[in-house]
N, C-alpha and C positions, 0 to 999 in steps of 0.2 A: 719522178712522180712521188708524190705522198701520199696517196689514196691507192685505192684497188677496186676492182667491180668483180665481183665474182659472176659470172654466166648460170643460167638458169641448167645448162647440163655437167655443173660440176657442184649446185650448190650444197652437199656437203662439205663442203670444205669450210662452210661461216661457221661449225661445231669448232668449241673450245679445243679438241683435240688436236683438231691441223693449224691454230694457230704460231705457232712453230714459222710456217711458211711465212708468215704477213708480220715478223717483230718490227721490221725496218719502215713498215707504213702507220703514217696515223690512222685513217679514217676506210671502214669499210662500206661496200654499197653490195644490194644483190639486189639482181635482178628480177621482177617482179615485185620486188618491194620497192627499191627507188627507182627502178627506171624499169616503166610497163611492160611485159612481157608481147602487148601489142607493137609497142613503139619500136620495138628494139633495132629491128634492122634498119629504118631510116636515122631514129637520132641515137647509135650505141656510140658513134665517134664523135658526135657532138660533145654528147653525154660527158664521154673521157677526158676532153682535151677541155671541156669546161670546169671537171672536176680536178683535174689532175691526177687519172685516175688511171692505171696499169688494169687492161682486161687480164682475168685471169677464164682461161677454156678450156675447154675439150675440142673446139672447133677447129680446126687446123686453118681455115679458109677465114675466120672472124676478120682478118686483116681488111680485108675487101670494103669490110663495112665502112674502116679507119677514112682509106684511099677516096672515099666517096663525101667526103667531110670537109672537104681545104683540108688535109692532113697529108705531108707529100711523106712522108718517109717512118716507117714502124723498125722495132726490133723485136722479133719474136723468140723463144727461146723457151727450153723447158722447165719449168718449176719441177717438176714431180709426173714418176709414173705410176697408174692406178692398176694394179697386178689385176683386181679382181675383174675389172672390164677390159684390161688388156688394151690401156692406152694411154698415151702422154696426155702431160696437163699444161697449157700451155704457158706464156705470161706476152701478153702483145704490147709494147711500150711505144707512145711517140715519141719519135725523137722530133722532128718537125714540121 
């Protein structure tokens, strides 16, 4: 993928200081700005697989949304843990 979507419960991470994470993508997105923070659970895998776009979460379960999309198969993995809330961050990839 060459985009990313950052999730609405990790969006600091769009500050200049975590970009670090995201050198390897062009384009980013966050949620509530391009893609409605209403919409989210019915079109977040549309969203992705239209954008080509890597979620990046906190949500351990985000995948569910993917599976419900025509999206048969994710990879999920962890970008980064957040010491101060005491949790992974995740990156949910399609693969197809």
């Amino acid at each position: 993928m060459k985009n990313f979507l950052i999730d609405q419960n990790c969006k600091y991470l769009a500050k200049d200081e975590f970009q670090h994470y995201f050198e390897n993508y062009d384009k980013m997105y966050v949620v509530g700005k391009d893609l409605k923070q209403r919409e989210y659970d019915e079109g977040l895998g549309k969203f992705c697989k239209d954008k080509e776009c890597d979620l990046i979460t906190a949500d351990s379960k985000a995948y569910t949304h993917f599976l419900s999309q025509e999206i048969n198969t994710v990879q999920i993995s962890e970008l980064h843990y957040e010491d101060e809330a005491d949790r992974p961050i995740y990156r949910v990839k399609i693969i197809d």
